[in-house]
N, C-alpha and C positions, 0 to 999 in steps of 0.2 A: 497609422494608415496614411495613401497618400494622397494629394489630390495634383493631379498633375495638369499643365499647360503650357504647348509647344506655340511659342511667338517670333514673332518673322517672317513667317511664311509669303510668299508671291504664291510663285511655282507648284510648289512640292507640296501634293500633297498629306494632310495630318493624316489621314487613315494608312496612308504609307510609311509613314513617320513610328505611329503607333503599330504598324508590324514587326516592323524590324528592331526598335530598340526592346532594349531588357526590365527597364522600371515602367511601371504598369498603374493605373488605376485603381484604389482601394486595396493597395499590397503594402506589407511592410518595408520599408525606405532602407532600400542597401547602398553603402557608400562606394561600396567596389563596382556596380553597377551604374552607377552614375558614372563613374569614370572610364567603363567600357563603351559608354552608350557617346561621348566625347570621340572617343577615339574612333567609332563606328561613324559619328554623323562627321566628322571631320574629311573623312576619305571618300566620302559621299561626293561626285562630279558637281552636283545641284547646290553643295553648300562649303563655303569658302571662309566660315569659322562659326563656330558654336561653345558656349557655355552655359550652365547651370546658376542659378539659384536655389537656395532651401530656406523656409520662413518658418518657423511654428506657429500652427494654428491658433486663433483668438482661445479657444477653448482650452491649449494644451496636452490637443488629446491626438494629434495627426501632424502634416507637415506639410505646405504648399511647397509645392515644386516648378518651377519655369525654366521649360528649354527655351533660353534664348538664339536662332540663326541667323545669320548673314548670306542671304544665297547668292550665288554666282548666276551671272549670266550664259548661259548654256548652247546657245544655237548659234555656231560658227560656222559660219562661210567660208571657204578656201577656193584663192586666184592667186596662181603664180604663172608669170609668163618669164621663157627665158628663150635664148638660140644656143641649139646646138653647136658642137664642132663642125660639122657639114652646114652652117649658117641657115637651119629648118627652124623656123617661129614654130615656137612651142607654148603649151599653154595645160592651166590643171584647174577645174574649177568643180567643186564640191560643197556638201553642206554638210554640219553633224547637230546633232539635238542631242546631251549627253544627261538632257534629265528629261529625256522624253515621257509624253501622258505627266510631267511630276511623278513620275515612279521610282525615278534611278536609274532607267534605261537606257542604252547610248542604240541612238541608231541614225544613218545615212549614207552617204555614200559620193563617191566624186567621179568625173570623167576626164582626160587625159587624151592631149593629143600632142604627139611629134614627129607626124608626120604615121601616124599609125593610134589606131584608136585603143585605150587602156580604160578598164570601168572596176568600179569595186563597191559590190553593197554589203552592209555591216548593221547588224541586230545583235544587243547584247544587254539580257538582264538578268544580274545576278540574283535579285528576291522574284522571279516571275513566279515560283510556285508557292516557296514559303521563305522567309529569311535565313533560309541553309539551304535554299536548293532554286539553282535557277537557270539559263540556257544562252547558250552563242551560236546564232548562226552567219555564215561568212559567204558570200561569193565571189570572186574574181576574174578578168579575165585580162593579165598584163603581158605587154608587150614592151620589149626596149631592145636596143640592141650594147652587145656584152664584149668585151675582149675578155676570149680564154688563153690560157697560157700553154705553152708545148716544148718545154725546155727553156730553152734562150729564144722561139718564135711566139711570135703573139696571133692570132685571128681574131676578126670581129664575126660573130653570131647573130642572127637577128634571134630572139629567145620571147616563145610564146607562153605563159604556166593558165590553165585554164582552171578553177579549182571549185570546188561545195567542200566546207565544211561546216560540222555539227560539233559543239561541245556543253556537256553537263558539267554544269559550276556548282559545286559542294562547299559552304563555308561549316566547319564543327564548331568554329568560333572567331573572334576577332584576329586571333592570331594566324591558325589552321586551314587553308583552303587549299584545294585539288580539283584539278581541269581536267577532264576525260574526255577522250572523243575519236573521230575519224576525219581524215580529208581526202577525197577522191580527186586526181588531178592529171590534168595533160599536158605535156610539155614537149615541146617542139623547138628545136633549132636546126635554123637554116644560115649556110654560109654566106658571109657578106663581102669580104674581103682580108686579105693576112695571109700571111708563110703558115700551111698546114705540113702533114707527111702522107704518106699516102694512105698509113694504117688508120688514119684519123677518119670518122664519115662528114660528108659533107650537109649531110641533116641526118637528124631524128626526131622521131614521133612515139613517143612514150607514154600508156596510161598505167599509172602507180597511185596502190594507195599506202596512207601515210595515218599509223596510228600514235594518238599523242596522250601523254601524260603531263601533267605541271604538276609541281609542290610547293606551295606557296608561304613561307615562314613570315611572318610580314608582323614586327613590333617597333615599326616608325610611326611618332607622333607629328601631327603639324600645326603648323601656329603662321598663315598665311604663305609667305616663301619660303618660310625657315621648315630645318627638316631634322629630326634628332632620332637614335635608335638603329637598330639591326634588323635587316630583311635577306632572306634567303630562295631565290628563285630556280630552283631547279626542273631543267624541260629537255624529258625524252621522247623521241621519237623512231618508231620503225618504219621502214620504205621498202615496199614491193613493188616489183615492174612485169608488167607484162613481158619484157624484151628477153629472151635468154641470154642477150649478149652484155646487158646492163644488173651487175649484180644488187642483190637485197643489200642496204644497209641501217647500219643504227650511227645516229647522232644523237648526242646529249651533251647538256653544256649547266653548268652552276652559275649562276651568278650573285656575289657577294655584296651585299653595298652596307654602306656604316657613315654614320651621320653624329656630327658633334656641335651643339652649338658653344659660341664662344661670345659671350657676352651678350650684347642686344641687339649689335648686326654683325655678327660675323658666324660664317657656318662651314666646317671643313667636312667634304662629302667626298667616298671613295668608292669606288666598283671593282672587284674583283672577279674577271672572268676565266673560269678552264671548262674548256669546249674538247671534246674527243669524238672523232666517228670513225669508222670502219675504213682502213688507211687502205684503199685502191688510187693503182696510178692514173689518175684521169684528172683532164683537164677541170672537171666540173664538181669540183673540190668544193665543201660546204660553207668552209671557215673562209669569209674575203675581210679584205685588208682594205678600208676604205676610210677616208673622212670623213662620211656624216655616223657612220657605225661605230666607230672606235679609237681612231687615232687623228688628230685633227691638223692638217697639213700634208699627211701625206699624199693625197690625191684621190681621184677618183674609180674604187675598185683597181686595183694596181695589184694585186695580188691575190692567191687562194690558198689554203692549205687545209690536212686535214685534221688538226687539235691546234690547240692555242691556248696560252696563258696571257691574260692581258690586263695590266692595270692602271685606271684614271682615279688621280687623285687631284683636288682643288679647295681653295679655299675662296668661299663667297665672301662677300662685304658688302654690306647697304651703303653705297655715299650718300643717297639722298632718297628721304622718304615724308610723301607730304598727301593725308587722302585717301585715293584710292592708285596713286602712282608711286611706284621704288624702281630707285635706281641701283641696280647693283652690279658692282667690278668684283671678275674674279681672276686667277691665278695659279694655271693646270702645268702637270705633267702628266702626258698619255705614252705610254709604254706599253709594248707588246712580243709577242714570240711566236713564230710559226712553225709546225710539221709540215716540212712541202708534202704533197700526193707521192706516195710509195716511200716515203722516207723512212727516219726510225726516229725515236726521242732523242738524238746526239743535235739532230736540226736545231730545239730551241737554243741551243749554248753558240748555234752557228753566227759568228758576226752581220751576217748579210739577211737575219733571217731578223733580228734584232732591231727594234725602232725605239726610237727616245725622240719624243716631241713636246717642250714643253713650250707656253705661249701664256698670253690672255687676253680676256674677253670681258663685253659687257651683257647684262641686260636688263633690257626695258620689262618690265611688270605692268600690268594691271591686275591689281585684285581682285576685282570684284567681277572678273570673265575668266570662265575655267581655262588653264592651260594657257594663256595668256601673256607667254613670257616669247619676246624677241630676242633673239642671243646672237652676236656675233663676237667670234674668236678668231683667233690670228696666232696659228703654230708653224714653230721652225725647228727641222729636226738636227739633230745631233750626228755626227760623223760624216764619212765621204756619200758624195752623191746625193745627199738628204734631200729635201722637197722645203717650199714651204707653202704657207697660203690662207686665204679665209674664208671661215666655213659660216654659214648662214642656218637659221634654223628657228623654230616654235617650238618652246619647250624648252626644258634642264638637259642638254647632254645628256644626263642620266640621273 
């Protein structure tokens, strides 16, 4: 029998704690449960490492059990101010609470202004009903303006997506989850400036909805920065338009990642993406080709297409770790392949369609605040015309 006791706690909830894990109060002691409920409180936003203990009881007859936690710090702020191209003071300020109530909750939201007002609120708890079944709701309403592409012409769009969506979060276990749902949205562009033709419209107004699937394969362990293990993210989507003149499509995209640790700071992490959707020639092609998305160097949204094959591969390094701070250098190659709009699969063997950008970066850590990683990179690409540049960012590239 067991007796169990979860220590560390601030934040989080124990009656929370005790829903969702698997070893339990006056049950017989499984070791393979222990080790799920690790890997369960490990990915948990609220906690930023956990281990066990086991003791036998004075009597011989049971087993003390102690979850030990380390929580994270959870309520993040977000202020970025920048200028545009057109020298427009720009500015983004937001909050998130990702262990909101101590539940496990993420919810908040930020506002954005460049010269045009952007909002986005976000509610998402994966245990709201029971520990396999929980709920995400989204709303948005973004604004920015977009170069689309029209052969060898470029135009800038002012581009409005207004959107609600719902989705049901199903875990069957640590491994197995699947995302169900709907998103209702509007979307509008209005012309700004650039070389259009004349078959092009100079706006639209579009209400489409957008049913979604995710398949969630997910057997990565983590041990504070460090990341080891196989995860498989697959996400499709179908899209309706009100427009006759804008056709139904389906998008879907895999994503591969794979994670090796190599001694006690070093971690080589890889992403594998193949993206395919419904190949219409239109400028507003799903697949873009951008810096902070994918390939780092090449610029900003420079390109669209409608499949892609794309792979970033890197290897981390702790130079310096003391506390609750790491410093870590790494050392990427981001490589990719485009379907232009109307093309055919001969595109990705196409040279001009092909990017090789390899670079490196650092980043700042703090452990003991969720997501809490400063990255800057610096890629140069490979062949004629290449790009180069540095790219700024919260969070692991991927």
């Amino acid at each position: 029998m067991v007796s169990l006791e979860i220590r560390g706690l601030k934040k989080t909830k124990t009656s929370f704690l005790n829903k969702i894990i698997e070893v339990k109060q006056n049950r017989v002691l499984d070791s393979v449960q222990l080790e799920q409920d690790m890997i369960r409180l490990k990915r948990l936003p609220g906690i930023s490492h956990a281990y066990y203990q086991v003791f036998i009881t004075g009597t011989g007859d049971g087993y003390n059990v102690f979850y030990n936690i380390e929580e994270n710090f959870t309520l993040i702020p977000t202020i970025n101010i920048w200028t545009t191209t057109n020298n427009q003071f720009s500015y983004k300020v937001g909050v998130y609470d990702f262990n909101f109530l101590g539940r496990g909750m993420a919810f908040g939201g930020f506002y954005q202004n460049n010269g045009r007002d952007t909002y986005s609120i976000n509610f998402r708890a994966p245990y709201l009903f029971s520990k396999k079944l929980g709920l995400a709701i989204n709303h948005q309403n973004w604004k920015s303006e977009e170069p689309l592409y029209f052969g060898d012409e470029t135009a800038n769009y002012l581009y409005n997506n207004k959107s609600f969506e719902v989705l049901g979060l199903y875990q069957f276990n640590t491994v197995h989850k699947f995302h169900v749902g709907v998103n209702v949205f509007n979307e509008k562009y209005e012309y700004v400036s650039g070389n259009i033709i004349s078959e092009v419209p100079r706006s639209l107004d579009l209400d489409k909805l957008l049913l979604k699937l995710v398949y969630d394969y997910d057997k990565l362990n983590y041990s504070y920065q460090y990341v080891s293990g196989f995860r498989s993210v697959l996400t499709l989507q179908s899209v309706t338009s009100n427009n006759k003149t804008q056709d139904d499509f389906f998008i879907g995209w895999n994503d591969l990642l794979y994670f090796i640790r190599f001694s006690d700071k070093g971690n080589w992490a890889n992403r594998l993406r193949l993206g395919l959707a419904s190949n219409s020639e239109s400028p507003f092609a799903p697949f873009a080709l951008d810096n902070n998305l994918n390939i780092r160097g090449v610029g900003n949204l420079i390109d669209r297409g409608t499949a892609v094959i794309l792979l970033n591969t890197e290897y981390r390094h702790t130079l310096y770790e003391k506390g609750w701070f790491s410093l870590q250098g790494n050392a990427f190659v981001d490589s990719g392949t485009w379907r232009e709009p109307g093309g055919d699969f001969g595109d990705f063997v196409d040279s001009e369609n092909i990017k090789i950008y390899p670079g490196v970066g650092l980043r700042l850590i703090h452990k003991k605040i969720y997501n809490a990683i400063f990255r800057i990179d610096y890629g140069v690409g490979l062949g004629k015309n290449s790009s180069k540049g540095i790219v700024f960012g919260i969070g692991q590239y991927f």
